[in-house]
Z-matrix of the N, CA and C atoms (Angstrom, degrees):
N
C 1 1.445
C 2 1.525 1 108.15
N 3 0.990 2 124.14 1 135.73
C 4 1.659 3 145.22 2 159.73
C 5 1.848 4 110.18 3 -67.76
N 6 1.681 5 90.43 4 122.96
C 7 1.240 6 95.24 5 -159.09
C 8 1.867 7 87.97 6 -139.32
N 9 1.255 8 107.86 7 -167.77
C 10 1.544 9 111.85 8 -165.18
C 11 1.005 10 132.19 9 -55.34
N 12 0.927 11 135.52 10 90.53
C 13 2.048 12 137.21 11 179.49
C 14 1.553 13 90.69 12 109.42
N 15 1.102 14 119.21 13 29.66
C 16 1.921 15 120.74 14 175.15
C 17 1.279 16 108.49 15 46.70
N 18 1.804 17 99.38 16 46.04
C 19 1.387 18 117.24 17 156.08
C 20 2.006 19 112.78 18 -77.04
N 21 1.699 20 126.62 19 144.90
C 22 1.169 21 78.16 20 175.11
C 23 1.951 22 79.42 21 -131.35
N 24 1.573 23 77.12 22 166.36
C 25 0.951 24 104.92 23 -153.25
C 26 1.952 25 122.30 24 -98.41
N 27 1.153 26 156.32 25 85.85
C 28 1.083 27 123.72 26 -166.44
C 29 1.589 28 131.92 27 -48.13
N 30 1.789 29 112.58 28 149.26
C 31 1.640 30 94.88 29 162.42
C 32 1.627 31 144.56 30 -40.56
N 33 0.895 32 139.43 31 133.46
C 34 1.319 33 152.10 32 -166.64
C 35 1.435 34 97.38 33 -88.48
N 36 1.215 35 128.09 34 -62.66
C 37 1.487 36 117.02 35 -171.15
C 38 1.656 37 123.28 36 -68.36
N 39 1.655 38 107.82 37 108.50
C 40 1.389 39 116.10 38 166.24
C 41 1.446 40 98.22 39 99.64
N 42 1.482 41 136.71 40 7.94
C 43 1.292 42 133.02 41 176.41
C 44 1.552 43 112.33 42 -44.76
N 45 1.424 44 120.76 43 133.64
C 46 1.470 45 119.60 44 161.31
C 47 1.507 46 103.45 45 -141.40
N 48 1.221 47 117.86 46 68.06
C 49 1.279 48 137.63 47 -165.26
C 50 1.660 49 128.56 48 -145.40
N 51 1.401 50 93.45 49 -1.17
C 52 1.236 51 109.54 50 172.20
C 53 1.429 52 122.70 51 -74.41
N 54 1.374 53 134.37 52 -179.27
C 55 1.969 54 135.13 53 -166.92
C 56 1.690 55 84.31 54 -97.09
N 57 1.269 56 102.45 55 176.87
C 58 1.453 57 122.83 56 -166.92
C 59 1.595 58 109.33 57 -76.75
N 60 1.576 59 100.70 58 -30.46
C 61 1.792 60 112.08 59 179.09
C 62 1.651 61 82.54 60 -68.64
N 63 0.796 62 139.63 61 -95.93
C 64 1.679 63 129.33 62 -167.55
C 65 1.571 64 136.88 63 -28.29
N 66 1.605 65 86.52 64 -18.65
C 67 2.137 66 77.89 65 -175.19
C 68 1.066 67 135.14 66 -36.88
N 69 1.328 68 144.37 67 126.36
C 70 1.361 69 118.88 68 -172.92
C 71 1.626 70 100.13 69 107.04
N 72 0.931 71 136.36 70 -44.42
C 73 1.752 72 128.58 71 -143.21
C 74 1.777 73 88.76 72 -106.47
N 75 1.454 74 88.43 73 131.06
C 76 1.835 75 88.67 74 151.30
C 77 1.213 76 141.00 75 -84.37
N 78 1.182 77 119.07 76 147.37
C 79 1.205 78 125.93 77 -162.56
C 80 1.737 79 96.21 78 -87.46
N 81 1.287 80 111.60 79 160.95
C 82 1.824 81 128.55 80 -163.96
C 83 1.773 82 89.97 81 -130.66
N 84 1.222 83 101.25 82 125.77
C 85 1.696 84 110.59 83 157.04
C 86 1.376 85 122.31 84 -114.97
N 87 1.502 86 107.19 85 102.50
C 88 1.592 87 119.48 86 -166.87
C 89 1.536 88 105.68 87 -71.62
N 90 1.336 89 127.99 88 3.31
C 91 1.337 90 139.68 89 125.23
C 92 1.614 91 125.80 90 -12.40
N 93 1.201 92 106.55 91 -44.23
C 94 1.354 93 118.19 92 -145.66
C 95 1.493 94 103.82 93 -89.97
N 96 1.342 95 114.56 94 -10.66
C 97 1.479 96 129.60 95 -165.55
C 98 1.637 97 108.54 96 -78.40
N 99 1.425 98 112.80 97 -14.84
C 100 1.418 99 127.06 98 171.17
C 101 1.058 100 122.55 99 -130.87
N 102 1.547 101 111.26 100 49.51
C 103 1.491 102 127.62 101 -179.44
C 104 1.631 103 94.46 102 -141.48
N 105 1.552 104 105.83 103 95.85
C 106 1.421 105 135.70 104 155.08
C 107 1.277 106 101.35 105 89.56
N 108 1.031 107 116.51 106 -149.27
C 109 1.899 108 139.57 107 176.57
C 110 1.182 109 121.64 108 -77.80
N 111 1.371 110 118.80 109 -50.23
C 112 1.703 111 121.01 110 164.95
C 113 1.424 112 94.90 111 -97.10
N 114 1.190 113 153.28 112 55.05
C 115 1.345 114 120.82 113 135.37
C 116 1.463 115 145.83 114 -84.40
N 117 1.418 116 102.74 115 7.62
C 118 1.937 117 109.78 116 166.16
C 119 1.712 118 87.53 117 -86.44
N 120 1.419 119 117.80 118 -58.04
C 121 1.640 120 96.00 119 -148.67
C 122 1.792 121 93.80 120 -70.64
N 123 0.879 122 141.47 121 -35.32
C 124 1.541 123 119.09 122 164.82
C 125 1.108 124 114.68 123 -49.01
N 126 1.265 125 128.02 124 -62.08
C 127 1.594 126 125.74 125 -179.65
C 128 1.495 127 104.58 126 -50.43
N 129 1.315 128 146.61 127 -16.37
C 130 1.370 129 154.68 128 -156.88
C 131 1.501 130 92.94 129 -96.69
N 132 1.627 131 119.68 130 -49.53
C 133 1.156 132 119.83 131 -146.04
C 134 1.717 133 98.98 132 -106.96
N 135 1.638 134 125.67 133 -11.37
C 136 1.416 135 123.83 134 142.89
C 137 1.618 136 106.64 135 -47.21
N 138 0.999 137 77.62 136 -68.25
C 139 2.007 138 85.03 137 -164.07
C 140 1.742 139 114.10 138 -25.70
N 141 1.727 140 97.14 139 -59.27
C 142 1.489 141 101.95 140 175.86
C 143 1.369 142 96.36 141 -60.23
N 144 1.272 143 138.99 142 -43.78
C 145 1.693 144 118.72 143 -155.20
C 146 1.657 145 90.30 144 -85.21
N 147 0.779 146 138.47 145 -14.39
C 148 1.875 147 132.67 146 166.42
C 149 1.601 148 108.84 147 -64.27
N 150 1.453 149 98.98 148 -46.42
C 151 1.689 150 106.09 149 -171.02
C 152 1.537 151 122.26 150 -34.78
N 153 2.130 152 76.04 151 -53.64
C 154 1.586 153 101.58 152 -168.81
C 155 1.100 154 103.50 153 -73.18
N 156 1.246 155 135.46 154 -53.73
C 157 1.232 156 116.75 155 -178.48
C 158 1.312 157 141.01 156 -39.71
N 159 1.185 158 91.66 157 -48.63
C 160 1.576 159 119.86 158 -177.62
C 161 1.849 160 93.80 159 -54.58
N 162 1.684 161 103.09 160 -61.52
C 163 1.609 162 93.55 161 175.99
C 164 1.438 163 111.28 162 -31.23
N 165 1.314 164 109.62 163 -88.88
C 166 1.041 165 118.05 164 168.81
C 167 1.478 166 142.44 165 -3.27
N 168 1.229 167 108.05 166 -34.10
C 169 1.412 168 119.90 167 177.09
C 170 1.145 169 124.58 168 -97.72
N 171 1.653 170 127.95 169 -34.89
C 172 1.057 171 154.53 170 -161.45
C 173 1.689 172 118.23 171 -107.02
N 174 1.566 173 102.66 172 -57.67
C 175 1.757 174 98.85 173 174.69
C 176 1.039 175 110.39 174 -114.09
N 177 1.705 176 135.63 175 -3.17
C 178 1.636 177 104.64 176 147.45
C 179 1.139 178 151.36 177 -61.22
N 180 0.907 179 95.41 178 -20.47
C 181 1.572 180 91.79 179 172.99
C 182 1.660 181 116.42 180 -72.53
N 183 1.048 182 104.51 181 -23.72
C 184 1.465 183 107.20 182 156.82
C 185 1.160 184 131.63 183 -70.70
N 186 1.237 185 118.49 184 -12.96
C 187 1.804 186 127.80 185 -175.79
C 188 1.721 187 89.72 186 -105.07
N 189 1.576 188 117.16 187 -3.44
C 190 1.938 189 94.62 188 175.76
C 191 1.579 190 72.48 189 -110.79
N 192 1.058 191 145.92 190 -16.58
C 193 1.465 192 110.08 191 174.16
C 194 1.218 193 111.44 192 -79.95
N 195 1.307 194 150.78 193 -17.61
C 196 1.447 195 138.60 194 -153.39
C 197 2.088 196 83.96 195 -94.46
N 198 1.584 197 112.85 196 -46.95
C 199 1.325 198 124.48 197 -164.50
C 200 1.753 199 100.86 198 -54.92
N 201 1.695 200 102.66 199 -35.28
C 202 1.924 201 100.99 200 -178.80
C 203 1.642 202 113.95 201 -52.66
N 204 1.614 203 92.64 202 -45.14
C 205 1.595 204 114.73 203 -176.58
C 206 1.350 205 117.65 204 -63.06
N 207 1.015 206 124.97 205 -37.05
C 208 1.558 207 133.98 206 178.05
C 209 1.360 208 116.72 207 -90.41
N 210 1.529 209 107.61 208 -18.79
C 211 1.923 210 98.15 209 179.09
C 212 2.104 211 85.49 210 -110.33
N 213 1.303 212 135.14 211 27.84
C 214 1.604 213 111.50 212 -174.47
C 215 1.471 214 85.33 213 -105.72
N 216 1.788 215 98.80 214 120.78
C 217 1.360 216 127.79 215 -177.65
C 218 1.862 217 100.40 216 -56.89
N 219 1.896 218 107.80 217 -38.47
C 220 1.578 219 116.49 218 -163.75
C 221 1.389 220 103.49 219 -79.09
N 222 1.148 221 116.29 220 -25.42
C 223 1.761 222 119.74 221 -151.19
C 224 1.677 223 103.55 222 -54.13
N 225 1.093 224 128.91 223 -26.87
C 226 1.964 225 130.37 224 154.72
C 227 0.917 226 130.88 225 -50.53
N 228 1.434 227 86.83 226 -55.54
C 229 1.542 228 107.18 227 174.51
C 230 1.723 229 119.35 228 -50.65
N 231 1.366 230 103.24 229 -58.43
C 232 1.783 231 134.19 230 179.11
C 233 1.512 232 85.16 231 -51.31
N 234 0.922 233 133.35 232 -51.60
C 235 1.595 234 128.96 233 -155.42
C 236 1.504 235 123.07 234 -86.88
N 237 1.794 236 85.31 235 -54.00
C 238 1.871 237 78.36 236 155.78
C 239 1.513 238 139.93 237 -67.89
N 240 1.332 239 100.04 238 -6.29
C 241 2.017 240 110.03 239 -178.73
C 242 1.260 241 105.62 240 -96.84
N 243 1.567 242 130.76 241 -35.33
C 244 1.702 243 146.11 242 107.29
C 245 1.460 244 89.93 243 33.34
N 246 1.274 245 102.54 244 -122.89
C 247 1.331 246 140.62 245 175.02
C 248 1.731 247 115.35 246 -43.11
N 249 1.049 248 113.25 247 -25.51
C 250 1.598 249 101.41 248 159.82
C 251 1.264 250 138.31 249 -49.41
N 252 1.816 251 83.63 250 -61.07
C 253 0.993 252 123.75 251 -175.88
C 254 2.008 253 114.54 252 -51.67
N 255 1.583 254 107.96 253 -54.00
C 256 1.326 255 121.89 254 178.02
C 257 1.768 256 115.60 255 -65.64
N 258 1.479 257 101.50 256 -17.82
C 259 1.705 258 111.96 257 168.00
C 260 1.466 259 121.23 258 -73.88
N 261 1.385 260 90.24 259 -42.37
C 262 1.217 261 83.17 260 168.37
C 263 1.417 262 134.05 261 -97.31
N 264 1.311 263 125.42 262 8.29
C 265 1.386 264 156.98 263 150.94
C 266 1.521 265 104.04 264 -43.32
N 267 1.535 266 94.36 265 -65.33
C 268 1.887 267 106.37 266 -165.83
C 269 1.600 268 86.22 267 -53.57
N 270 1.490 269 112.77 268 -75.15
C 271 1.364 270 121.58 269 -169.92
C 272 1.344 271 121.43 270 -18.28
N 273 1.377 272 111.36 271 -54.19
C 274 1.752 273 127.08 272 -163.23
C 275 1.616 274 82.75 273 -65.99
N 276 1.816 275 115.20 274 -63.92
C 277 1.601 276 104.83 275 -172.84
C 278 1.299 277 120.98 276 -56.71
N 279 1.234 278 131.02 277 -31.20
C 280 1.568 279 116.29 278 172.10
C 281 1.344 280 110.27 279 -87.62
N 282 1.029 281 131.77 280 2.96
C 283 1.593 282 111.47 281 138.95
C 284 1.447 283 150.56 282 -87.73
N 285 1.889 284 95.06 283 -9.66
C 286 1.599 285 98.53 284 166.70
C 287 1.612 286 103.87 285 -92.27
N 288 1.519 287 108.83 286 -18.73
C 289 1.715 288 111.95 287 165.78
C 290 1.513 289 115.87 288 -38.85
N 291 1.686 290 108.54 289 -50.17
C 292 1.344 291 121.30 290 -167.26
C 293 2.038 292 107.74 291 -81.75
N 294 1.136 293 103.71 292 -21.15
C 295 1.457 294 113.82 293 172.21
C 296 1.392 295 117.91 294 -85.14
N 297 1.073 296 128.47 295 -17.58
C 298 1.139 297 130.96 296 175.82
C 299 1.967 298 103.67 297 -104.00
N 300 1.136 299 90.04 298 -35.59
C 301 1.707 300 69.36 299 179.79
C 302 1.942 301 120.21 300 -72.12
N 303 1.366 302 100.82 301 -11.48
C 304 1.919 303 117.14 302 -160.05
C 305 2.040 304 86.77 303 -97.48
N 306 1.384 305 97.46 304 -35.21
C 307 1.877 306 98.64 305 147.27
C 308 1.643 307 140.10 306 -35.26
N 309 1.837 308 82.92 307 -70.16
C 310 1.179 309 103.75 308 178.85
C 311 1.872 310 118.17 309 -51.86
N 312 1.391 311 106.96 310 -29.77
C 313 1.445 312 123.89 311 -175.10
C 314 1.934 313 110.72 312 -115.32
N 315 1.230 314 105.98 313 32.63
C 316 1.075 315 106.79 314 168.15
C 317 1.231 316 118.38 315 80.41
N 318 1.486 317 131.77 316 -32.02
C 319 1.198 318 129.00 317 -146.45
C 320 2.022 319 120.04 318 -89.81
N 321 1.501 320 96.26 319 133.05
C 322 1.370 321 102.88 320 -173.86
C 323 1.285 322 118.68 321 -143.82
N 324 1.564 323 87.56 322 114.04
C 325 1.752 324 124.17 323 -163.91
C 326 1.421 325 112.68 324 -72.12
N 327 1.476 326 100.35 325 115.05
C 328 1.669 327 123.06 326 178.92
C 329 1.984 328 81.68 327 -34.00
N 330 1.920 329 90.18 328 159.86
C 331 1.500 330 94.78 329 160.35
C 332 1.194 331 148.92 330 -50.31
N 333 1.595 332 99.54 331 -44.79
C 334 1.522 333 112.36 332 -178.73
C 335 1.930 334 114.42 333 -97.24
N 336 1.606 335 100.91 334 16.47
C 337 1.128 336 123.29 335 161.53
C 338 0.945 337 126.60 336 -83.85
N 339 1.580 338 110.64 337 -54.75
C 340 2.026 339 129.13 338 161.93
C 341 1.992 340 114.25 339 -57.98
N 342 1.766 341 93.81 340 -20.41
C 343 1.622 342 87.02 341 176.48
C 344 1.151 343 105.34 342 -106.41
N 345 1.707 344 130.63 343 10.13
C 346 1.745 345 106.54 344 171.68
C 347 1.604 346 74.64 345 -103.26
N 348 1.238 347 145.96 346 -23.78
C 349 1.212 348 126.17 347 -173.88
C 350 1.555 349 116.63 348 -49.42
N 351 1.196 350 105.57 349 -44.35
C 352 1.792 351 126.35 350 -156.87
C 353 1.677 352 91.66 351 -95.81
N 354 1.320 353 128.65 352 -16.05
C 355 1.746 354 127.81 353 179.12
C 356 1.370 355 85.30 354 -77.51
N 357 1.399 356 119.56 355 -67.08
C 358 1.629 357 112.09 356 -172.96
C 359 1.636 358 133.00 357 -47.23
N 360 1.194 359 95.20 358 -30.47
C 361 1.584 360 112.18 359 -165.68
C 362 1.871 361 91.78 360 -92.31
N 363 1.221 362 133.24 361 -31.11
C 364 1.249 363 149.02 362 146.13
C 365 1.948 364 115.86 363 -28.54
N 366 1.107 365 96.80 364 -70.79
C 367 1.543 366 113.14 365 -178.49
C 368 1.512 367 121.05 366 -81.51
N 369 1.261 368 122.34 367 -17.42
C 370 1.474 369 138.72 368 170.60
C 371 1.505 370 101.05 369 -85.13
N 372 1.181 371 108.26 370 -35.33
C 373 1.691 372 98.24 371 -149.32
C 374 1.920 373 85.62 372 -82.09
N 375 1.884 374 107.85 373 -49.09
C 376 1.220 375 96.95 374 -177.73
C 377 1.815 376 135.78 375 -70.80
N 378 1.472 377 90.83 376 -7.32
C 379 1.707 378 105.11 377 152.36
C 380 0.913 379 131.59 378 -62.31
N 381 1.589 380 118.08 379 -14.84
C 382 2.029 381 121.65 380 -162.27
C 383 1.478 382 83.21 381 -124.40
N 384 1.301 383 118.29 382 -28.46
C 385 1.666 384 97.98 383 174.88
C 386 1.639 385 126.28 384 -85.20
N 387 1.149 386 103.78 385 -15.67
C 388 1.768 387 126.27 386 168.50
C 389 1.720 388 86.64 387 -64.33
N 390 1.415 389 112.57 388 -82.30
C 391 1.391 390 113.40 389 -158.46
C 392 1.417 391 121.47 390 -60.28
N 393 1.381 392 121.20 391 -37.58
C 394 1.253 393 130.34 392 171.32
C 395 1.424 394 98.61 393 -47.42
N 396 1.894 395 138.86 394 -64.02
C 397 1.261 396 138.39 395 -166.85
C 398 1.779 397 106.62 396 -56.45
N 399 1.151 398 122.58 397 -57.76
C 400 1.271 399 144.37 398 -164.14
C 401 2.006 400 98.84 399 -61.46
N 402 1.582 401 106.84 400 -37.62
C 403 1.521 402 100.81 401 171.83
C 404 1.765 403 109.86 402 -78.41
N 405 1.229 404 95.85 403 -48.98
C 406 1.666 405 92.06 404 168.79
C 407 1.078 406 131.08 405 -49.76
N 408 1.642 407 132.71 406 -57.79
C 409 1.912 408 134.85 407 148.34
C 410 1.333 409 94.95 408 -19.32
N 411 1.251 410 148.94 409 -51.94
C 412 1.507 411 130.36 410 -134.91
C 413 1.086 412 103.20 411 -102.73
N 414 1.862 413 111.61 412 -29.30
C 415 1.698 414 109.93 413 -171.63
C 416 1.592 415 87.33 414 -83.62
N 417 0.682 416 122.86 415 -38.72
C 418 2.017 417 120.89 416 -175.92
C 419 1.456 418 98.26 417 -50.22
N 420 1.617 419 111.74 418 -52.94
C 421 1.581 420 91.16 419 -177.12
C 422 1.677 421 123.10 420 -79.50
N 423 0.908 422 104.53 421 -27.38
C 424 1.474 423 123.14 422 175.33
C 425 2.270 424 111.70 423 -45.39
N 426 1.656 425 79.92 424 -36.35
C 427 1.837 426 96.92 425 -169.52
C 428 1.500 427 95.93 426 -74.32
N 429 1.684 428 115.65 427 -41.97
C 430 1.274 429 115.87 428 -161.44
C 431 1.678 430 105.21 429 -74.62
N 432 1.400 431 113.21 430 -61.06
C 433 1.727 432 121.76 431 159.86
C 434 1.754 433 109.09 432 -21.36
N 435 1.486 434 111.78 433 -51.36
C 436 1.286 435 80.21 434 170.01
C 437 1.212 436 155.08 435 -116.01
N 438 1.559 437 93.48 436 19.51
C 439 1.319 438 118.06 437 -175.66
C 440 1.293 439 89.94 438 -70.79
N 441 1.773 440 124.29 439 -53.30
C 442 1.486 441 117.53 440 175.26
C 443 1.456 442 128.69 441 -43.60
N 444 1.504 443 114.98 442 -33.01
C 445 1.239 444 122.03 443 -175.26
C 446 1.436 445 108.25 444 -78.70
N 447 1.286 446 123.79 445 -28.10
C 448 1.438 447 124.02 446 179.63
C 449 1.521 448 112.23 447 102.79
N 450 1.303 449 112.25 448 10.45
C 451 1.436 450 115.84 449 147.49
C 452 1.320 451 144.70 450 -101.44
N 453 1.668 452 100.69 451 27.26
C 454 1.914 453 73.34 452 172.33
C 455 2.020 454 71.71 453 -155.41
N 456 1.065 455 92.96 454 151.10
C 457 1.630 456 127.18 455 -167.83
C 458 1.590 457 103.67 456 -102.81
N 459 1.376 458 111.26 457 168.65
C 460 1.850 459 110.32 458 158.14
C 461 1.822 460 106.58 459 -75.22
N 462 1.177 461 108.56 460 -19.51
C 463 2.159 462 99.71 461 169.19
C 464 1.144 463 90.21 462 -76.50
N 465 1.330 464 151.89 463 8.57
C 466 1.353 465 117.52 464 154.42
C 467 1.445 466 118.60 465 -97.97
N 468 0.965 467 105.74 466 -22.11
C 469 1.781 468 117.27 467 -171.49
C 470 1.871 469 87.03 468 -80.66
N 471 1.546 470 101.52 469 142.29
C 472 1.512 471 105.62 470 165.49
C 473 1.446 472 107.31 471 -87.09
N 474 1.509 473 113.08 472 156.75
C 475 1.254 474 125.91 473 179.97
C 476 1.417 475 127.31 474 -37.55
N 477 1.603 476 83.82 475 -56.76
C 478 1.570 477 103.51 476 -176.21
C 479 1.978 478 105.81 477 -77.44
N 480 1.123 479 145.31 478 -8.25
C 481 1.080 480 152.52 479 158.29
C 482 1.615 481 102.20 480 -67.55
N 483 0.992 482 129.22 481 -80.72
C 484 1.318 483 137.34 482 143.48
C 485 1.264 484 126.81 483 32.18
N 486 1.264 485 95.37 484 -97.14
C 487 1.733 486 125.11 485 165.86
C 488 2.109 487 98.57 486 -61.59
N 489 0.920 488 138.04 487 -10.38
C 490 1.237 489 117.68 488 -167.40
C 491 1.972 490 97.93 489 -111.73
N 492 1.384 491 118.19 490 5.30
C 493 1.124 492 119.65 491 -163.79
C 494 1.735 493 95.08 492 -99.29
């Protein structure tokens, strides 16, 4: 079909010929704007029903993911046990790190040597796992606050944060 500036145009009715970013969406023939008496406000009122769709298809699902993130009562919770959990992970490994290397060189620590060793490695480790949780709760709430406020998007959140929520 011959369409504006003897652009031409394909048919509109029943197209399944569109790219993969389109499936689903109808196609608009700006054609249509000089076809009879109503053809702008139909052509007006495709357009909006293309718009929406298109919304619809494309960035909602992003507006129920940001809405999961901002109304999940656990998501602090999830984050600070998260992050406990991996503190005290590191912890446990740098202390069989440090046992195996005082191994590696022979060395073997009087008793009350192996127990201020293990008091320290005790009280450090449960300091970085307190604090590690307590920074995480805050960035969780901090993410949710502003997703509500209307500053922070999924380009701000990393992928892998993301996917782990």
């Amino acid at each position: 079909m011959l369409g504006l500036n003897g652009i031409n145009y394909p048919s509109v009715t029943g197209q399944s010929d569109v790219g993969p970013e389109f499936s689903g969406l109808a196609r608009v023939d700006p054609g249509q704007a000089f076809r009879g008496d109503q053809g702008a406000s139909k052509l007006l009122g495709q357009l909006s029903r293309a718009q929406w769709e298109d919304w619809k298809a494309r960035f909602s699902p992003y507006v129920d993911r940001l809405t999961e993130i901002a109304t999940d009562d656990q998501l602090a919770t999830r984050a600070s046990d998260q992050a406990y959990a991996s503190a005290n992970q590191i912890n446990s490994n740098a202390q069989n790190s440090l046992k195996m290397n005082q191994a590696s060189y022979g060395l073997q620590l009087a008793p009350d040597e192996q127990a201020a060793q293990d008091r320290k490695f005790a009280l450090s480790g449960a300091a970085t796992a307190v604090q590690s949780a307590n920074d995480a709760r805050a960035g969780a709430i901090d993410l949710q606050q502003s997703v509500l406020a209307g500053n922070a998007g999924l380009n701000q959140i990393p992928d892998k944060v993301l996917n782990q929520m």
